[in-house]
C-alpha positions as CSV (number, residue, x, y, z in Angstrom):
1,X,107.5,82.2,99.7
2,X,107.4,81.1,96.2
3,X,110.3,82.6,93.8
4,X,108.1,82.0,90.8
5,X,105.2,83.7,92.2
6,X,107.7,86.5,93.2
7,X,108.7,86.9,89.7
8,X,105.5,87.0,87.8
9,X,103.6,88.7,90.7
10,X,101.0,86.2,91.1
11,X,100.7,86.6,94.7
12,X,97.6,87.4,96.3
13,X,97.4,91.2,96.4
14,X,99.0,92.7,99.3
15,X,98.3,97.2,99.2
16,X,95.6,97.8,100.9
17,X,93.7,101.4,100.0
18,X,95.1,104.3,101.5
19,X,99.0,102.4,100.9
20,X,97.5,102.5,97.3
21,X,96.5,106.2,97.0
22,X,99.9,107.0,98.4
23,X,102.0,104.8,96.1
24,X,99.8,106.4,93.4
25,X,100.4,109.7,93.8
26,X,103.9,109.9,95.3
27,X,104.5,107.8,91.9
28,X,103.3,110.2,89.6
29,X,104.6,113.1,92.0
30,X,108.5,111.4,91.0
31,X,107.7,111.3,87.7
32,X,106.4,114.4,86.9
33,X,109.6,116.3,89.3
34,X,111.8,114.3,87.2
35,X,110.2,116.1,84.1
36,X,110.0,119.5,85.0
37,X,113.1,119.8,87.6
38,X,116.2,121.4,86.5
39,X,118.7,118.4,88.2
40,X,121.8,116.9,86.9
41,X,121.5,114.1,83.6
42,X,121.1,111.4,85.7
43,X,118.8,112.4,88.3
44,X,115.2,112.9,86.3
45,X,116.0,109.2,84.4
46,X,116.7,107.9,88.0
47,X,113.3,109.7,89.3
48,X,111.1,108.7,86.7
49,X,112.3,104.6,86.8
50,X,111.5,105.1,90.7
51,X,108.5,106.8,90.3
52,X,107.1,104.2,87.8
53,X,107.7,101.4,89.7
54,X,106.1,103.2,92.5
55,X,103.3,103.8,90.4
56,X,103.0,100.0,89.0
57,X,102.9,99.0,92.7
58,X,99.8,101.0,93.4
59,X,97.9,100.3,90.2
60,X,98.6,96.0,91.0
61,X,97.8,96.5,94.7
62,X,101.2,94.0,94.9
63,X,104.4,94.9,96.4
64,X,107.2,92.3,96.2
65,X,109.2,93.9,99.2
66,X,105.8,93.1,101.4
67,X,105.5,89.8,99.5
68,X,109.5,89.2,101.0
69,X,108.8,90.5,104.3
70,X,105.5,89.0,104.5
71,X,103.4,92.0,104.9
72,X,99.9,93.0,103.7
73,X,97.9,96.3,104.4
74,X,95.0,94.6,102.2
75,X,92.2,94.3,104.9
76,X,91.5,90.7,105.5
77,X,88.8,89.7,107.9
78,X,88.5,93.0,109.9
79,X,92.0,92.9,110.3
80,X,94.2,95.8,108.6
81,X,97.6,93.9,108.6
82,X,98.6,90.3,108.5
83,X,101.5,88.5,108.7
84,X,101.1,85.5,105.6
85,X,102.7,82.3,105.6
């Protein structure tokens, strides 16, 4: 694990499809609650930062969490998760 590749995600991409469609639309599903909810001050700013980041994680198809833990659900080879080194 590279820090520098951490911090300017250039990692090989590590969401595979249906993790992608999920982070996708649980991401905009945040943001749009924390739009139209009635919730304290706090809450909808705290939903919608969520949310986007969520969402950034499905449009890159990189997670840094499964960068840390070294985890992919990107097919490679046949083979739905791998452990990367």
């Amino acid at each position: 694990m590279e820090v520098r590749k951490l911090a300017t995600l250039s990692f090989e991409k590590n969401v595979g499809p249906p993790d992608r469609v999920f982070r996708l639309l649980s991401g905009a599903g945040l943001m749009g609650a924390g739009c139209y909810l009635a919730l304290p001050v706090w809450a909808p700013i705290v939903m919608s930062v969520v949310g986007l980041m969520w969402f950034a994680t499905g449009v890159l198809s990189k997670c840094s969490i499964y960068y840390l833990l070294g985890y992919s659900t990107c097919p490679v080879s046949g083979q739905p998760f791998r452990k990367s080194t």
